[in-house]
C-alpha positions as CSV (number, residue, x, y, z in Angstrom):
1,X,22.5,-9.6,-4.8
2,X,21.5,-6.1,-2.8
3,X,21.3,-4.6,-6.4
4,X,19.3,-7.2,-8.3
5,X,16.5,-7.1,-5.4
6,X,16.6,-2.9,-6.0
7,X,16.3,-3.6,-9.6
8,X,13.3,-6.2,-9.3
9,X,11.7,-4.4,-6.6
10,X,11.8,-1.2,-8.6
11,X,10.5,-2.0,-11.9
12,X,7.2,-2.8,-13.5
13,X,5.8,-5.4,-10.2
14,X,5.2,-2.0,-7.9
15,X,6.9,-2.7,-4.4
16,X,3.5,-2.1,-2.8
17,X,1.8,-5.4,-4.1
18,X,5.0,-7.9,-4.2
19,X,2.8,-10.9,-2.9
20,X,4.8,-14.3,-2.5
21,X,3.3,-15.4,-5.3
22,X,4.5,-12.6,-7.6
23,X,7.8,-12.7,-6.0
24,X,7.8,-16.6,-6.4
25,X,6.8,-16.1,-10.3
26,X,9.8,-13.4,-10.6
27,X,12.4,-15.8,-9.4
28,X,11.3,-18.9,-11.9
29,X,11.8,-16.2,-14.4
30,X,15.5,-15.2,-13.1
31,X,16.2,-19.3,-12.8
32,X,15.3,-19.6,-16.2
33,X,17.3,-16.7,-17.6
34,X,20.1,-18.1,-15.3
35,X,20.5,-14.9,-13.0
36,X,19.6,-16.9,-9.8
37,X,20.9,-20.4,-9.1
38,X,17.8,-23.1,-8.5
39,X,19.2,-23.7,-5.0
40,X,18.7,-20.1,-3.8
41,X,15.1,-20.0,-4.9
42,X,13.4,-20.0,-1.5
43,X,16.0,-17.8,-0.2
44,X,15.7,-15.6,-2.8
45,X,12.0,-15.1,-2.7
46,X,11.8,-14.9,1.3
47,X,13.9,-12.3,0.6
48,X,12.3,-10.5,-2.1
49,X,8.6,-10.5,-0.1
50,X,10.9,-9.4,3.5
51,X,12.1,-6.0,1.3
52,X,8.6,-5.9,-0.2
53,X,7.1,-5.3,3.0
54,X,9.7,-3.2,4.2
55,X,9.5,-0.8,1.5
56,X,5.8,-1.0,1.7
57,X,5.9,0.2,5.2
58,X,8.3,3.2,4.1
59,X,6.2,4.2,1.8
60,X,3.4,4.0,3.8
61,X,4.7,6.3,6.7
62,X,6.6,8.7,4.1
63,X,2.6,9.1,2.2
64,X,1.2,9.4,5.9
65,X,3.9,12.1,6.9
66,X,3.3,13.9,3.6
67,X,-0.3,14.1,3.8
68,X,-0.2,15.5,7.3
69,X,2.2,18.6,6.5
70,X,-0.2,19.2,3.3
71,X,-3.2,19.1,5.4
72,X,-1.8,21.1,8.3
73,X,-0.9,23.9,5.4
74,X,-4.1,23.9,4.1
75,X,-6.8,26.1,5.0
76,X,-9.3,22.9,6.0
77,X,-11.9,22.5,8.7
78,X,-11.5,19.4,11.0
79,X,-13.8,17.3,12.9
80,X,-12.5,18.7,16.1
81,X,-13.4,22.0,14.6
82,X,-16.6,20.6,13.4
83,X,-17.5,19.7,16.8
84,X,-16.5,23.2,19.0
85,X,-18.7,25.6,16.4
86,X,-21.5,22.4,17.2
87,X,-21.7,23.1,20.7
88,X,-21.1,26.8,20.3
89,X,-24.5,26.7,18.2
90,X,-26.1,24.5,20.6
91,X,-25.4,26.8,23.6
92,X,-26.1,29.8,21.7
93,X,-29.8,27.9,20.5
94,X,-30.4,27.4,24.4
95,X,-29.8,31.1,25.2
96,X,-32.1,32.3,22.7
97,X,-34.6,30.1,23.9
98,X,-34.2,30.9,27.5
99,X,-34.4,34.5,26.3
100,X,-37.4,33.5,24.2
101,X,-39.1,32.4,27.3
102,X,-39.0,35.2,29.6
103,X,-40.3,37.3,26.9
């Protein structure tokens, strides 16, 4: 049973979007072709939108986890970064105009 989820959940329905509806519409299609037995319908499809979501969320953190190491090896400018050179410019503005004053 492990492998026929596997094989389902890796071909053409994309893991990311197995709704229950999808997953429901799957299993009619095993029943039919006799793969499943009618009885283990809802079984089967609880099951196939549990692993869904569970390989949804892996992905999810294994994108998240790659996109961080990418950016942290890029040369980019963050907000944070954004925001000290911001006040740096303001306190530098103030100076000159404090210099501009006494002048």
């Amino acid at each position: 049973m492990a492998d026929l989820f596997e094989k389902i959940l890796l071909t053409g329905l994309g893991t990311i979007s197995l709704t229950r509806e999808k997953a429901e519409k799957l299993v009619n299609e095993l029943i039919a072709r006799g793969e499943i037995e009618k009885a283990r319908k809802k079984e089967t499809v609880d099951d196939l939108v549990k692993k869904g979501k569970i390989i949804k969320e892996s992905l999810e953190e294994i994108i998240e986890k790659k996109i961080k190491v990418m950016m942290e090896k890029m040369p980019l400018v963050t907000k944070s970064d954004l925001d000290k050179l911001k006040k740096k410019v303001e306190l530098l503005e103030k100076e000159l105009l404090k210099k501009k004053k006494r002048k």
